[in-house]
mmCIF file of the N, C-alpha and C atoms, coordinates in Angstrom:
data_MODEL
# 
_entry.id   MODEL 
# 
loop_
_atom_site.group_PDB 
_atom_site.id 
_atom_site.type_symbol 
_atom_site.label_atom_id 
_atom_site.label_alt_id 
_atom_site.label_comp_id 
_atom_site.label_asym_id 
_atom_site.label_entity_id 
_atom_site.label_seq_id 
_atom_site.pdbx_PDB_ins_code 
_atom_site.Cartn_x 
_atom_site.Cartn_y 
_atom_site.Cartn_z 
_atom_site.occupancy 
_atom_site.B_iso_or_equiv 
_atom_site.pdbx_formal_charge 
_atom_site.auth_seq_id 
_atom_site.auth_comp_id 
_atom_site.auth_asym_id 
_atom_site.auth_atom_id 
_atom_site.pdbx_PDB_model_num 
ATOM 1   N N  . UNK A 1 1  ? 180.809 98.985  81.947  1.00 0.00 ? 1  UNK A N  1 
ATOM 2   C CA . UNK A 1 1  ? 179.645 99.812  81.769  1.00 0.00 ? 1  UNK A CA 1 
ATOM 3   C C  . UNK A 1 1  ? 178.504 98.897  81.340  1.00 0.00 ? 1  UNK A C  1 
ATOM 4   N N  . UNK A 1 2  ? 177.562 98.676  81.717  1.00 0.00 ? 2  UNK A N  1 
ATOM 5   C CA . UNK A 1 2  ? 176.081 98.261  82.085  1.00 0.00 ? 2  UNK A CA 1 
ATOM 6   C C  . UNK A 1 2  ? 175.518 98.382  80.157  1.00 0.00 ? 2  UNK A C  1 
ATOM 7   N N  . UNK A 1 3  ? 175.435 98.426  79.037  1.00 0.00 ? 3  UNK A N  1 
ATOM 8   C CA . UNK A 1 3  ? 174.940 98.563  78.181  1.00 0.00 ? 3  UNK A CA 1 
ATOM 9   C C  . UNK A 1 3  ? 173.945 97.425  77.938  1.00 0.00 ? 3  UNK A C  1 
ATOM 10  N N  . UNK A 1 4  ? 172.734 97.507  77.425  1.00 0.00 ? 4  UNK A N  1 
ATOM 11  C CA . UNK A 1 4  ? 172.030 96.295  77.047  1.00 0.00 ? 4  UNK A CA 1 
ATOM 12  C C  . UNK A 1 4  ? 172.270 96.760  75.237  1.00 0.00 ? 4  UNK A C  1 
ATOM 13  N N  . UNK A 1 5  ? 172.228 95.564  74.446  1.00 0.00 ? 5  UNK A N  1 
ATOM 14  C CA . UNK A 1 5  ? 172.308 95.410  73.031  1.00 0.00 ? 5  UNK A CA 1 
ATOM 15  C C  . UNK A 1 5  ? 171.123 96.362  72.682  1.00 0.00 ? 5  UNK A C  1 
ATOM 16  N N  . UNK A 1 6  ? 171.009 96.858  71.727  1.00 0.00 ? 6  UNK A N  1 
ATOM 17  C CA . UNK A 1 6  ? 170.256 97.854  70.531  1.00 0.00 ? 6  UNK A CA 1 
ATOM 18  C C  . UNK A 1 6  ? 169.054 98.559  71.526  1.00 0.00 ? 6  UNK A C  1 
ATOM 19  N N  . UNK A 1 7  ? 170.033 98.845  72.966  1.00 0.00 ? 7  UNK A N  1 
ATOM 20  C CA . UNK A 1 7  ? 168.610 99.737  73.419  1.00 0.00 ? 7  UNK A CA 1 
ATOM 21  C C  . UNK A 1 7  ? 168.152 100.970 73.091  1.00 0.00 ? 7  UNK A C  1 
ATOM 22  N N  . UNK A 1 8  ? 166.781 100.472 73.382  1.00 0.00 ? 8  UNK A N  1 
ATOM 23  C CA . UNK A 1 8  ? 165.825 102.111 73.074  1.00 0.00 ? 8  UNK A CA 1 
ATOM 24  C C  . UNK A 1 8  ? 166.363 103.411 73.103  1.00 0.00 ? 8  UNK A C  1 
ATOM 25  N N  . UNK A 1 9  ? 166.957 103.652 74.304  1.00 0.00 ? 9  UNK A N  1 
ATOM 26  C CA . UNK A 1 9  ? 167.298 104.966 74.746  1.00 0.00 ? 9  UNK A CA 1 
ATOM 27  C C  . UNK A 1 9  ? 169.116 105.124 74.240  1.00 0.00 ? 9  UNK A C  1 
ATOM 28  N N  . UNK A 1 10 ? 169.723 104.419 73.983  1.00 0.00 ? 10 UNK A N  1 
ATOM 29  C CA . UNK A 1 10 ? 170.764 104.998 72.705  1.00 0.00 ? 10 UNK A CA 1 
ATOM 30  C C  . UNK A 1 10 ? 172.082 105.559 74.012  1.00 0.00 ? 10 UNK A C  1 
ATOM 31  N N  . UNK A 1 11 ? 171.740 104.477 74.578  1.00 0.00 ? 11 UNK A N  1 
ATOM 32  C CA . UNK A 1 11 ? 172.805 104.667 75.977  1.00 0.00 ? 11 UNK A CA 1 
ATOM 33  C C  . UNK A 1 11 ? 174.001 104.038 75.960  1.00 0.00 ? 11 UNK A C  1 
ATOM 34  N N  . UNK A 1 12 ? 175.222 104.220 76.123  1.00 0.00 ? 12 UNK A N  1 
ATOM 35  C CA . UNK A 1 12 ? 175.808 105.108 76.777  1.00 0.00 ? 12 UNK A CA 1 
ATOM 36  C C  . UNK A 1 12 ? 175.801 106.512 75.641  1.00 0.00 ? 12 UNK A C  1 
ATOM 37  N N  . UNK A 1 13 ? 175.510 107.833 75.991  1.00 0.00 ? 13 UNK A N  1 
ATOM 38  C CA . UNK A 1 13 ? 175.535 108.311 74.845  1.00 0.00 ? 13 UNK A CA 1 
ATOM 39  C C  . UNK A 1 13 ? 177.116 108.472 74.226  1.00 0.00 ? 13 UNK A C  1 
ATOM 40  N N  . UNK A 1 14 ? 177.334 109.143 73.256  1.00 0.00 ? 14 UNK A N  1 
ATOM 41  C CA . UNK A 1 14 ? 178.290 109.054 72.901  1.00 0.00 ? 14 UNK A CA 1 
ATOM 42  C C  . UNK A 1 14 ? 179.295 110.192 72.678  1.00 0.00 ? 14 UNK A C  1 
ATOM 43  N N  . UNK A 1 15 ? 179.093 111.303 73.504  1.00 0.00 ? 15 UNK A N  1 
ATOM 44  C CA . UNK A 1 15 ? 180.380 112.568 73.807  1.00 0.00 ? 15 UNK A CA 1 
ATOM 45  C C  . UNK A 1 15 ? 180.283 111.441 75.454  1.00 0.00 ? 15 UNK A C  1 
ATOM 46  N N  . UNK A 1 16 ? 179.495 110.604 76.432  1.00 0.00 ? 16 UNK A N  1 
ATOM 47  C CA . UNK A 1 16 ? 180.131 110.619 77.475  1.00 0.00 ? 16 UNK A CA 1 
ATOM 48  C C  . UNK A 1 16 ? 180.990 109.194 77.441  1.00 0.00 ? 16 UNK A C  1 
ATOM 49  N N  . UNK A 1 17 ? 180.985 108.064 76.577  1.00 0.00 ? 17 UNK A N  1 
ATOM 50  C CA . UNK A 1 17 ? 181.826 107.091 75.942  1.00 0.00 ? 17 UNK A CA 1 
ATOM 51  C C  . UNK A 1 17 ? 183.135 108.086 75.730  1.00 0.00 ? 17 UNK A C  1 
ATOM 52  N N  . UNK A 1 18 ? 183.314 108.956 74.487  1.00 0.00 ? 18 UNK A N  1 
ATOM 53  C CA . UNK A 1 18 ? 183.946 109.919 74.098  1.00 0.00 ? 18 UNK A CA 1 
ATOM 54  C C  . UNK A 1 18 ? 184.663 110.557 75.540  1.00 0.00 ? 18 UNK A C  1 
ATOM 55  N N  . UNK A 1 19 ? 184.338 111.310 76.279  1.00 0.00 ? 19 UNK A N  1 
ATOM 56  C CA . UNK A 1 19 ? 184.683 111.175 77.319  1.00 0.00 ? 19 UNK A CA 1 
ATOM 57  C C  . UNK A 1 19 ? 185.508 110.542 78.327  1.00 0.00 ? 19 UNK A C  1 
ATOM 58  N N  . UNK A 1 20 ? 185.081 109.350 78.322  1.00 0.00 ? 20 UNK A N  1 
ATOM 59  C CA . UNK A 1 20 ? 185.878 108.267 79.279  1.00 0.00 ? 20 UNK A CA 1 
ATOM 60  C C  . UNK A 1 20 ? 187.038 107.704 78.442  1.00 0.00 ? 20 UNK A C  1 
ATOM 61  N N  . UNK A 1 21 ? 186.953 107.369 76.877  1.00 0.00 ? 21 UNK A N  1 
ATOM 62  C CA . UNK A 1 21 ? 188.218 106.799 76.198  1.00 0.00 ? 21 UNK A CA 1 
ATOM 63  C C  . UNK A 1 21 ? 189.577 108.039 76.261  1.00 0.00 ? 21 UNK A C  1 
ATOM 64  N N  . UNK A 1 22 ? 188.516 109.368 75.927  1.00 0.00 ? 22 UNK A N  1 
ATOM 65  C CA . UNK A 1 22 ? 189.860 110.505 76.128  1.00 0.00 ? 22 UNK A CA 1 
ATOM 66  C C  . UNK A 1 22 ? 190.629 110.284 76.971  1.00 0.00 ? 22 UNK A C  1 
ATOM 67  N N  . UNK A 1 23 ? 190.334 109.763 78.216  1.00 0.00 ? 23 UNK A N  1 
ATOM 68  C CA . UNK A 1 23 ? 191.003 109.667 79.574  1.00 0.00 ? 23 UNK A CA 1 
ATOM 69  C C  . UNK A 1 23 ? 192.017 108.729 79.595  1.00 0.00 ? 23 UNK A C  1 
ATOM 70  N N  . UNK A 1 24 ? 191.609 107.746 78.610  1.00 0.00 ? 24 UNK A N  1 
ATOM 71  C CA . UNK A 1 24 ? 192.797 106.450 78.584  1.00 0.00 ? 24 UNK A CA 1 
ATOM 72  C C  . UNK A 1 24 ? 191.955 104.849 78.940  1.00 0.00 ? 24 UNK A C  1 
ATOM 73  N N  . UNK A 1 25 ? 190.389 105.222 79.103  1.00 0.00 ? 25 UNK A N  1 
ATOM 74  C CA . UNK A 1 25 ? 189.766 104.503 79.928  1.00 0.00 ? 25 UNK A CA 1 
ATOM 75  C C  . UNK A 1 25 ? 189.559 103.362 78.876  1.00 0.00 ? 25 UNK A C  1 
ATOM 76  N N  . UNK A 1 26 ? 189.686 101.941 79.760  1.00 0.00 ? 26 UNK A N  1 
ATOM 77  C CA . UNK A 1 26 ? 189.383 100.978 78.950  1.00 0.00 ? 26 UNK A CA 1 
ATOM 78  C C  . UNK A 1 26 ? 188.062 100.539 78.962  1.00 0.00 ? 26 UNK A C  1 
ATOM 79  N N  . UNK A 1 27 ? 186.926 101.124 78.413  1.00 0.00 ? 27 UNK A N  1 
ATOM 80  C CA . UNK A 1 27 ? 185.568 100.518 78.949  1.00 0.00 ? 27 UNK A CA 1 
ATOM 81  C C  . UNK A 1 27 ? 185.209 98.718  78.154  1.00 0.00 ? 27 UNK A C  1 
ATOM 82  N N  . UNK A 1 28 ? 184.103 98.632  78.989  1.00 0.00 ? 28 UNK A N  1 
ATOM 83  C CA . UNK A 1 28 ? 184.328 97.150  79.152  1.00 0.00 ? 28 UNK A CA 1 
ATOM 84  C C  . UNK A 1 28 ? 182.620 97.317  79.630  1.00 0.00 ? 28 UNK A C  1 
ATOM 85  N N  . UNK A 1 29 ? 182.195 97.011  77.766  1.00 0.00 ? 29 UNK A N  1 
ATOM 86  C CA . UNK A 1 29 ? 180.571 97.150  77.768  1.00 0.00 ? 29 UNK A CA 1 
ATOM 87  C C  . UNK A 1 29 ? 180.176 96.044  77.458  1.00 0.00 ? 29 UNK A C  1 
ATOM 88  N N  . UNK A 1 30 ? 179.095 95.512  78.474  1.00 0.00 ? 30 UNK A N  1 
ATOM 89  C CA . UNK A 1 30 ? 177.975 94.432  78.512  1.00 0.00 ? 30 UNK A CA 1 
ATOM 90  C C  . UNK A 1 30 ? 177.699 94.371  77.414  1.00 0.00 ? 30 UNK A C  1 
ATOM 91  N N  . UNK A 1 31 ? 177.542 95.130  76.434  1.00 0.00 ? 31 UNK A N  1 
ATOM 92  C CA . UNK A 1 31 ? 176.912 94.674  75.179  1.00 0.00 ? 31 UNK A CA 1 
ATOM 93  C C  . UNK A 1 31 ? 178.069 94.011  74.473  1.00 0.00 ? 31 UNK A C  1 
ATOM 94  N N  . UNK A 1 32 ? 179.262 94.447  74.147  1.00 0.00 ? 32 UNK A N  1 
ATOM 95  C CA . UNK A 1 32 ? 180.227 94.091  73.800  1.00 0.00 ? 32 UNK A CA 1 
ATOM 96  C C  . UNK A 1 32 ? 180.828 92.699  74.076  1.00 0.00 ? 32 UNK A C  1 
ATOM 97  N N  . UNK A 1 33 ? 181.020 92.855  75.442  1.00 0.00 ? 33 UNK A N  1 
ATOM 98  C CA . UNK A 1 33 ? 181.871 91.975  76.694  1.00 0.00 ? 33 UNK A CA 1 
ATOM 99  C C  . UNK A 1 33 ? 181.478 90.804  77.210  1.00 0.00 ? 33 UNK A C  1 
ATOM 100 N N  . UNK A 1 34 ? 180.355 90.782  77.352  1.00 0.00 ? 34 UNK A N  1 
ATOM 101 C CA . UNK A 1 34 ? 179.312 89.951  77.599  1.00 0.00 ? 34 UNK A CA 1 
ATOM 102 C C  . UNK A 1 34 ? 179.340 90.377  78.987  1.00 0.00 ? 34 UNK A C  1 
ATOM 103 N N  . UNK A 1 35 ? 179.151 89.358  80.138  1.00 0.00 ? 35 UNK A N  1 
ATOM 104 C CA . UNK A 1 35 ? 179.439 89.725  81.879  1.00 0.00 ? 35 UNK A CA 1 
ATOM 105 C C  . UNK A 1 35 ? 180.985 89.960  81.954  1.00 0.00 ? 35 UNK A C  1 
ATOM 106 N N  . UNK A 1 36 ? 180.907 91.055  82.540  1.00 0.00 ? 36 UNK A N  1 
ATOM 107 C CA . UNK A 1 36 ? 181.906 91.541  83.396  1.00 0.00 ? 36 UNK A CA 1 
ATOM 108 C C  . UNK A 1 36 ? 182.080 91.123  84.987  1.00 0.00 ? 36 UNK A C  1 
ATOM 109 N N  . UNK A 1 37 ? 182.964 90.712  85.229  1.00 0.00 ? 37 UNK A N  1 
ATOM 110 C CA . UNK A 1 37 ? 183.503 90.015  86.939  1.00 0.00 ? 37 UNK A CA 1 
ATOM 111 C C  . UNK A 1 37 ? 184.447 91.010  87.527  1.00 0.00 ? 37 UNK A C  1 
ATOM 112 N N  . UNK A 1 38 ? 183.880 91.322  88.170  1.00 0.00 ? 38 UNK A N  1 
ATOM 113 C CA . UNK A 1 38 ? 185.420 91.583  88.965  1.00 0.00 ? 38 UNK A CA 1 
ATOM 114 C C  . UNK A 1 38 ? 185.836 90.825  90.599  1.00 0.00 ? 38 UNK A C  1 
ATOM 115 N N  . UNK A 1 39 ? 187.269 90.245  90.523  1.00 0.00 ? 39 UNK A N  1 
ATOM 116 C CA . UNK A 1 39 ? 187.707 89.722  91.978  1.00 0.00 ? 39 UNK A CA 1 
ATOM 117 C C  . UNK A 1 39 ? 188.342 90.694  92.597  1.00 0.00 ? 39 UNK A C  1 
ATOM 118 N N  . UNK A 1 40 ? 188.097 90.697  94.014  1.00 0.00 ? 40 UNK A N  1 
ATOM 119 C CA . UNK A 1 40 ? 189.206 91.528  94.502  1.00 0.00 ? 40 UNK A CA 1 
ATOM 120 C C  . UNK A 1 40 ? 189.895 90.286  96.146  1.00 0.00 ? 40 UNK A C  1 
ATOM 121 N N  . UNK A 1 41 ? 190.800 90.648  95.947  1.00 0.00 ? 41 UNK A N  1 
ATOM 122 C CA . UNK A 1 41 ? 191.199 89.100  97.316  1.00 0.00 ? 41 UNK A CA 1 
ATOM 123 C C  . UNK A 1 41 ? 191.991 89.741  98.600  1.00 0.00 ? 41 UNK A C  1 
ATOM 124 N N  . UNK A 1 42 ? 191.849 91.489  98.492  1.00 0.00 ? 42 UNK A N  1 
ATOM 125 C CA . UNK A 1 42 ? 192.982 92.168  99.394  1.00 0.00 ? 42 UNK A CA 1 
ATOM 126 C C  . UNK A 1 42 ? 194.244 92.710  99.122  1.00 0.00 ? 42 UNK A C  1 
ATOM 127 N N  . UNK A 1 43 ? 194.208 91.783  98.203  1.00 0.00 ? 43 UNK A N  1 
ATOM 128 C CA . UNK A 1 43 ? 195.930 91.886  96.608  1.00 0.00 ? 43 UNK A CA 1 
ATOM 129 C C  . UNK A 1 43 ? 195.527 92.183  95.585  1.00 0.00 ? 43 UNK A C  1 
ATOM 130 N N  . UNK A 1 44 ? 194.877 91.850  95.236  1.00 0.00 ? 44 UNK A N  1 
ATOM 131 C CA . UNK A 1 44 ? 194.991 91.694  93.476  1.00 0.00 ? 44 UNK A CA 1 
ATOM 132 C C  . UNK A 1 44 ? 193.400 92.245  93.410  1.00 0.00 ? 44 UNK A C  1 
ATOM 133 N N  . UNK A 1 45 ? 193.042 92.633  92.010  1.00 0.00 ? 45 UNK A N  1 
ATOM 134 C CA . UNK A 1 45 ? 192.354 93.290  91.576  1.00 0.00 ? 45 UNK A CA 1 
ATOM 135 C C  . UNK A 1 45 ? 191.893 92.430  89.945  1.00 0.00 ? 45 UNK A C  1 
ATOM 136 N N  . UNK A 1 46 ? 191.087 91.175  89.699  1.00 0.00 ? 46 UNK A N  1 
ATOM 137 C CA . UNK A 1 46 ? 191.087 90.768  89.317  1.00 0.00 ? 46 UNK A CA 1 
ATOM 138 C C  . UNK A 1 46 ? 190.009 90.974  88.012  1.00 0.00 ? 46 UNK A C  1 
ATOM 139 N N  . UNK A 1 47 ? 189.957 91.460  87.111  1.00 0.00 ? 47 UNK A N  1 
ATOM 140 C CA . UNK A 1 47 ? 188.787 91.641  85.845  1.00 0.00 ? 47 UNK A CA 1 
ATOM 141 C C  . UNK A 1 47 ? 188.637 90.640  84.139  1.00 0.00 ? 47 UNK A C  1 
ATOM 142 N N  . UNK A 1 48 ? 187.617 89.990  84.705  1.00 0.00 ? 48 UNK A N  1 
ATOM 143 C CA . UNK A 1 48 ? 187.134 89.039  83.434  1.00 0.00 ? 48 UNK A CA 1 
ATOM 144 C C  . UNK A 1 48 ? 185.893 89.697  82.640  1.00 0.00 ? 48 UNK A C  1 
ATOM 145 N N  . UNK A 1 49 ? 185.761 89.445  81.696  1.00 0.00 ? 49 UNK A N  1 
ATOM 146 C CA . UNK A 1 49 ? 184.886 89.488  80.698  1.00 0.00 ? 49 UNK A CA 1 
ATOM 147 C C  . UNK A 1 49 ? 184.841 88.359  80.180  1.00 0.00 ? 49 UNK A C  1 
ATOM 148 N N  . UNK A 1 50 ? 183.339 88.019  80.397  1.00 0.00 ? 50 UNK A N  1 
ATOM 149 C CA . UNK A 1 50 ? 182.922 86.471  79.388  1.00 0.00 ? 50 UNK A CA 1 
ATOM 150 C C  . UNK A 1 50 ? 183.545 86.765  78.068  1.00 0.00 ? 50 UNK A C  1 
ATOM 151 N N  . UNK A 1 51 ? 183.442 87.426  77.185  1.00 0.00 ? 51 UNK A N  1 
ATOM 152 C CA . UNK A 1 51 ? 184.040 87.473  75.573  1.00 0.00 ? 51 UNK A CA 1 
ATOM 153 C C  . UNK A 1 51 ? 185.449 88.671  75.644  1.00 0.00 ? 51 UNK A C  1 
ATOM 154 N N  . UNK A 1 52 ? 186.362 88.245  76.086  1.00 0.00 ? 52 UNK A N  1 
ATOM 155 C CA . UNK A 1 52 ? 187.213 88.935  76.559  1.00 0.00 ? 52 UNK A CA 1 
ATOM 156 C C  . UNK A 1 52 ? 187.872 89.650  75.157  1.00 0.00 ? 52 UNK A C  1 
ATOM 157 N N  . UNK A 1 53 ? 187.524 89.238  74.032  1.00 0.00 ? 53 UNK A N  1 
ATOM 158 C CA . UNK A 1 53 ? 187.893 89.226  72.536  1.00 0.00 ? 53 UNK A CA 1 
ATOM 159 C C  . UNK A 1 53 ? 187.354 90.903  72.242  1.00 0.00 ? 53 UNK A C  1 
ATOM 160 N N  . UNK A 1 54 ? 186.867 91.465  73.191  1.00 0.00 ? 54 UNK A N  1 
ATOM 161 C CA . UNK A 1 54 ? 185.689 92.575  73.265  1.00 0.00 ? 54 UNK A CA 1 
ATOM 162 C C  . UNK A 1 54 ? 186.604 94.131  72.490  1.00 0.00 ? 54 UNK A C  1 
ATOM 163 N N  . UNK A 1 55 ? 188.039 93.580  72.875  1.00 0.00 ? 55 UNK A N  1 
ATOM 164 C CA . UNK A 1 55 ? 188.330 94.809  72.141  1.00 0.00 ? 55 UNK A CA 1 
ATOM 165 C C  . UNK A 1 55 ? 189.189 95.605  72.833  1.00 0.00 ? 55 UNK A C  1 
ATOM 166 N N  . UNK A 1 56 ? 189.523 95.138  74.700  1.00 0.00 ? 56 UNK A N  1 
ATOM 167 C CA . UNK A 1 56 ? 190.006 95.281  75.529  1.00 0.00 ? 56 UNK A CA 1 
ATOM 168 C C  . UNK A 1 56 ? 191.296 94.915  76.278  1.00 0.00 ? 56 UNK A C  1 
ATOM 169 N N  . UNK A 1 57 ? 192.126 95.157  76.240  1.00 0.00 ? 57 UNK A N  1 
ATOM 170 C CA . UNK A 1 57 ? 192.882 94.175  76.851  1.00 0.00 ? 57 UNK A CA 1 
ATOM 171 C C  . UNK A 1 57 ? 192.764 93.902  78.538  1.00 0.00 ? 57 UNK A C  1 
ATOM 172 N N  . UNK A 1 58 ? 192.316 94.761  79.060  1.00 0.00 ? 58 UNK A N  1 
ATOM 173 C CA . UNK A 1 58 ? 192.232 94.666  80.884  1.00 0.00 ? 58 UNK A CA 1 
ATOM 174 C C  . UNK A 1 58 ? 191.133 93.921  80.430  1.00 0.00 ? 58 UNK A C  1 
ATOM 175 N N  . UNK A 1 59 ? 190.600 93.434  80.076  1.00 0.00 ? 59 UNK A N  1 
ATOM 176 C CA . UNK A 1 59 ? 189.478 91.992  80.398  1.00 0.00 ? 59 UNK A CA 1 
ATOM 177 C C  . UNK A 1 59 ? 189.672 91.169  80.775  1.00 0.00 ? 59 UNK A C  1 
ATOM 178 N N  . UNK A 1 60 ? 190.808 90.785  81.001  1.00 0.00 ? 60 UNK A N  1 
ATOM 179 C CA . UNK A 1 60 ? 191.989 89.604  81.856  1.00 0.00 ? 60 UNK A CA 1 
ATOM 180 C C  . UNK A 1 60 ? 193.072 90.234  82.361  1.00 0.00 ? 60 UNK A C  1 
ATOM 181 N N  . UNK A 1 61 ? 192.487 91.501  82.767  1.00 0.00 ? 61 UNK A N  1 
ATOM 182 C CA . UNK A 1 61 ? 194.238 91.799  83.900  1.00 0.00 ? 61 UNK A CA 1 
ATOM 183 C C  . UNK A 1 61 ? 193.658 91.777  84.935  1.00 0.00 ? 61 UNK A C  1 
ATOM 184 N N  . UNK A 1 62 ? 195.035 91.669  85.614  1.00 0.00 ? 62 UNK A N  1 
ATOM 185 C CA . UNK A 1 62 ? 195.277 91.105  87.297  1.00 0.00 ? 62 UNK A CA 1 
ATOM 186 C C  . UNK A 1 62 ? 196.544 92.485  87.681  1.00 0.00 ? 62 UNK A C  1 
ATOM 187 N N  . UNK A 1 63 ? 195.846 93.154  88.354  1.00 0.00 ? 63 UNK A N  1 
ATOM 188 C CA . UNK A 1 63 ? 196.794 93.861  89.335  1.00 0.00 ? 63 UNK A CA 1 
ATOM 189 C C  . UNK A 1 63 ? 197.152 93.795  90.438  1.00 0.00 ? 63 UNK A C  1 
ATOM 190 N N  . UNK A 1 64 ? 197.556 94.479  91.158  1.00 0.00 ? 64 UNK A N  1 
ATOM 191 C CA . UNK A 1 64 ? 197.585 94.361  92.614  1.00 0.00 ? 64 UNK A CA 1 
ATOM 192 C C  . UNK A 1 64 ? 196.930 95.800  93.577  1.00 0.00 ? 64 UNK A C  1 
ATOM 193 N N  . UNK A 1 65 ? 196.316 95.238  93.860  1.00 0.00 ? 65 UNK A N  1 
ATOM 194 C CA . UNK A 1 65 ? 195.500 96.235  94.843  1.00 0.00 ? 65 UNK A CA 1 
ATOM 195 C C  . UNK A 1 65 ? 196.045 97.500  95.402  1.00 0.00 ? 65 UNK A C  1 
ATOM 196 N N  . UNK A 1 66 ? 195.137 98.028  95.679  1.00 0.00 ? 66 UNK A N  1 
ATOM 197 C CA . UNK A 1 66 ? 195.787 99.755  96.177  1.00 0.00 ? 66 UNK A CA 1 
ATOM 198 C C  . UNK A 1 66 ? 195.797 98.803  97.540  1.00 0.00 ? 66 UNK A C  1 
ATOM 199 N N  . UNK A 1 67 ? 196.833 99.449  98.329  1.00 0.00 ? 67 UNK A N  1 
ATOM 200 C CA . UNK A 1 67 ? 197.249 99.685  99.603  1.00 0.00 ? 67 UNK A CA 1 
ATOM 201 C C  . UNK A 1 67 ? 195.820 100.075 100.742 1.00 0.00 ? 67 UNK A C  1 
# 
């Protein structure tokens, strides 16, 4: 998720953060994370975060691609 540090508008708000963690979701915020990457090679499904320390653990997982 796209967040810039201490912005104005108070974004992502926070029932729709709230929202996405209910789900199980691992978000993986720019402000937090630093850049987010993602590879994809046909197989694998590859996700880095520059500060991978962010709080996340899929910030360095490697799956394998949907079919």
């Amino acid at each position: 998720m796209s967040v810039g540090a201490d912005n104005r508008y108070h974004l992502p708000a926070p029932e729709v953060e709230a929202r996405y963690l209910a789900r199980g979701t691992c978000l993986l915020r720019t402000d937090r994370c630093g850049a987010v990457t993602v590879e994809i090679d046909g197989r694998q499904l590859r996700v880095h975060a520059m500060r991978p320390s962010c709080g996340c653990p899929a910030a360095t997982a490697e799956r394998a691609a949907a079919p």
